[in-house]
Each structure stands twice: as C-alpha cells, then as structure tokens.
VMD Tcl script that draws the C-alpha trace (Angstrom):
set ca {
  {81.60 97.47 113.45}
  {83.20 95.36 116.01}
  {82.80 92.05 114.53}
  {85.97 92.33 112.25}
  {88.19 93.57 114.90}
  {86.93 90.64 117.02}
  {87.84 88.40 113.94}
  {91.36 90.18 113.21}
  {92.28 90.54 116.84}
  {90.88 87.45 118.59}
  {91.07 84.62 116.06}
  {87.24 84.61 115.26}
  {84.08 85.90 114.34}
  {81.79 86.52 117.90}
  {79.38 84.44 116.38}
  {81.67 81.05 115.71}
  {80.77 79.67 119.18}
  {76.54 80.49 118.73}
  {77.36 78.53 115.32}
  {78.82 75.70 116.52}
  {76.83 75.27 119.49}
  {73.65 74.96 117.37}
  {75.04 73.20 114.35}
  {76.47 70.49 117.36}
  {73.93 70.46 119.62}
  {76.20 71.23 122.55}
  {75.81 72.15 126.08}
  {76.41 75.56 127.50}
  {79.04 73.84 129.59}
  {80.72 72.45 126.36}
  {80.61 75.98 125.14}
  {82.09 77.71 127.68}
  {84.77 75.39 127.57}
  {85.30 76.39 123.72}
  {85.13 79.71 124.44}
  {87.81 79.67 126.65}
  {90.22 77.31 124.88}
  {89.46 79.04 121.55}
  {90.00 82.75 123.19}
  {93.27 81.04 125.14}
  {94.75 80.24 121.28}
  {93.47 82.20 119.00}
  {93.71 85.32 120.53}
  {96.18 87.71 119.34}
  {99.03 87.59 122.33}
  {99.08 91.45 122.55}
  {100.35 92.94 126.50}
  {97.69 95.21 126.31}
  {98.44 97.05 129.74}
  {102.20 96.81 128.71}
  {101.98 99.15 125.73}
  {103.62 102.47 125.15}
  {101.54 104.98 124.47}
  {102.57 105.40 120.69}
  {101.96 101.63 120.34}
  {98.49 102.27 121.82}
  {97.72 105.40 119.01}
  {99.28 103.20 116.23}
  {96.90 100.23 117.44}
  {94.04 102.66 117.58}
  {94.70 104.56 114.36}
  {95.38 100.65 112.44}
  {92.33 99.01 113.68}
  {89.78 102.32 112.85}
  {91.45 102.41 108.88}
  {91.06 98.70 108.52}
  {87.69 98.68 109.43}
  {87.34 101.28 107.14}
  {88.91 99.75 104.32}
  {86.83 96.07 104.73}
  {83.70 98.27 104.37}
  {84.65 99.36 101.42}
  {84.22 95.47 100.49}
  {81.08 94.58 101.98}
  {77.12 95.16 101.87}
  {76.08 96.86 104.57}
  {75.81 99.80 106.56}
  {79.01 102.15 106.38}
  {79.28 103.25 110.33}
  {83.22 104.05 109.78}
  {85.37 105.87 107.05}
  {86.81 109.26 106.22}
  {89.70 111.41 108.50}
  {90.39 109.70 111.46}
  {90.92 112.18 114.40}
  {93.34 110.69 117.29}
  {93.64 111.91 120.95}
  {95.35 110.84 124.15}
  {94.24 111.36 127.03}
  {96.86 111.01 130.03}
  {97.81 112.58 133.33}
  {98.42 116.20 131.21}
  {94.56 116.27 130.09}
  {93.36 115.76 126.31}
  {95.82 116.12 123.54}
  {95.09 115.49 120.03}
  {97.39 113.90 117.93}
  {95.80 114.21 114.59}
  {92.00 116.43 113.89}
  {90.26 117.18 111.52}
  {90.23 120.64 110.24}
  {86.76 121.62 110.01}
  {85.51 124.53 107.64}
  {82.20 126.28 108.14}
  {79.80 126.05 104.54}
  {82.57 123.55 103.24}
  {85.09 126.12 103.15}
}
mol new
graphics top color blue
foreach p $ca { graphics top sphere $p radius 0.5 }
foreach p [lrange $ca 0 end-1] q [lrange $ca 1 end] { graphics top cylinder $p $q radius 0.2 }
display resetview
C-alpha cells in the first residue's frame, strides 16, 4: 500500500526510475544519479525529526485515510480501510489516542 504514499509524499511512483531506465536504456550510474536529483526535488520538504508529536499523529492518521480513500478508486486488493486506531509511544509507555471499541458477537 506504500506506493501512493511514495507518490504523494516523494514526488513519484517507486517504479518511475525502473521505467525510465528501461524505456532509455540507461546505466545504473545514470540512474542513481536520477534517483538522487529526482528524490533531492521532488520530495516533499517535511523536517521529519523536527516534528511535534501532534504533527507526527496528524501525519500518521492523514496518510492511513488517504490511502484508504484512493482504494476506494482502484482495482485491486483492499489491504487498508475502516477505524483507524492511533497510539504514541514515548518516554511514558503506549498511549492510545484513538481505538477501536471492539464488541464480542458484533455487539
């Protein structure tokens, strides 16, 4: 399910470079230098290790519902969807943020 968060979050499918280095005929030195200068600009400029910690959960919970929403779209298998459950887990120990109530026989 990773491909479209690759796509939405660094500027392309994980595939483009395979593509392009068959359709061109180029060297794996060519292509790494592609990889790099198309990661280097089409990346999402996100401070990863600079984010709060509710930046972090609203990343989290944003990137599992739009996965689940572009499956909704497209043929294939349906890995993600339904209540998302969110948890941090921080100096303090586990703490969930949002869970799923479970009932047992479907209560």
């Amino acid at each position: 399910m990773a491909d479209f968060l690759e796509r939405l979050l660094n500027g392309m499918d994980p595939k483009t470079v395979p593509i392009v280095q068959s359709t061109l005929g180029l060297s794996d030195e060519q292509m790494n230098k592609l990889r790099v200068a198309l990661g280097t600009q089409l990346a999402l400029p996100i401070p990863y290790q600079f984010l709060p910690l509710q930046d972090c959960i609203n990343m989290a919970t944003f990137l599992v519902m739009t996965t689940s929403v572009i499956l909704d779209w497209v043929v294939g298998i349906r890995g993600v969807g339904g209540e998302i459950d969110v948890a941090t887990i921080t100096r303090e120990g586990l703490r969930f943020i949002t869970e799923r109530k479970l009932h047992p026989w479907g209560e």
